[in-house]
C-alpha angles and dihedrals in degrees: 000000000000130000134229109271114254149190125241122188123184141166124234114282094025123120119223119209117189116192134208121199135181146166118219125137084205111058118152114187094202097041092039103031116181122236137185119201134180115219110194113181096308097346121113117183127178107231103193143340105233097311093339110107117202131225121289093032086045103062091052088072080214104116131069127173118194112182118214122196130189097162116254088027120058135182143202126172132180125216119199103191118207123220 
């Protein structure tokens, strides 16, 4: 599953908080893992593994990923948080 590229703009101090939602009665966290990644001109960078956030994201102490679920409905949003 991929979503449609956006734009997000937002002003200093802001948090930003991008949301993925599905339907599925047959999610499987370990055979479907959820990702988030930034693409930046022709930079491509793997944000997390599930709610696991990778270095340098990491570091920035920034991002935080939380995971709902309500079976058939998930949810997994991303907060970028701004300092």
């Amino acid at each position: 599953m991929t979503t449609d590229s956006q734009v997000l703009v937002v002003n200093h101090g802001q948090t930003l908080e991008m949301l993925c939602k599905f339907s599925t009665y047959e999610f499987d966290m370990f055979n479907n893992p959820i990702v988030w990644k930034k693409f930046q001109r022709s930079e491509e960078h793997q944000i997390n593994m599930m709610g696991n956030i990778f270095e340098p994201f990491l570091s920035t102490k920034r991002f935080k990923i939380s995971f709902g679920a309500d079976v058939p409905r998930f949810s997994f949003p991303l907060h970028v948080i701004s300092k």
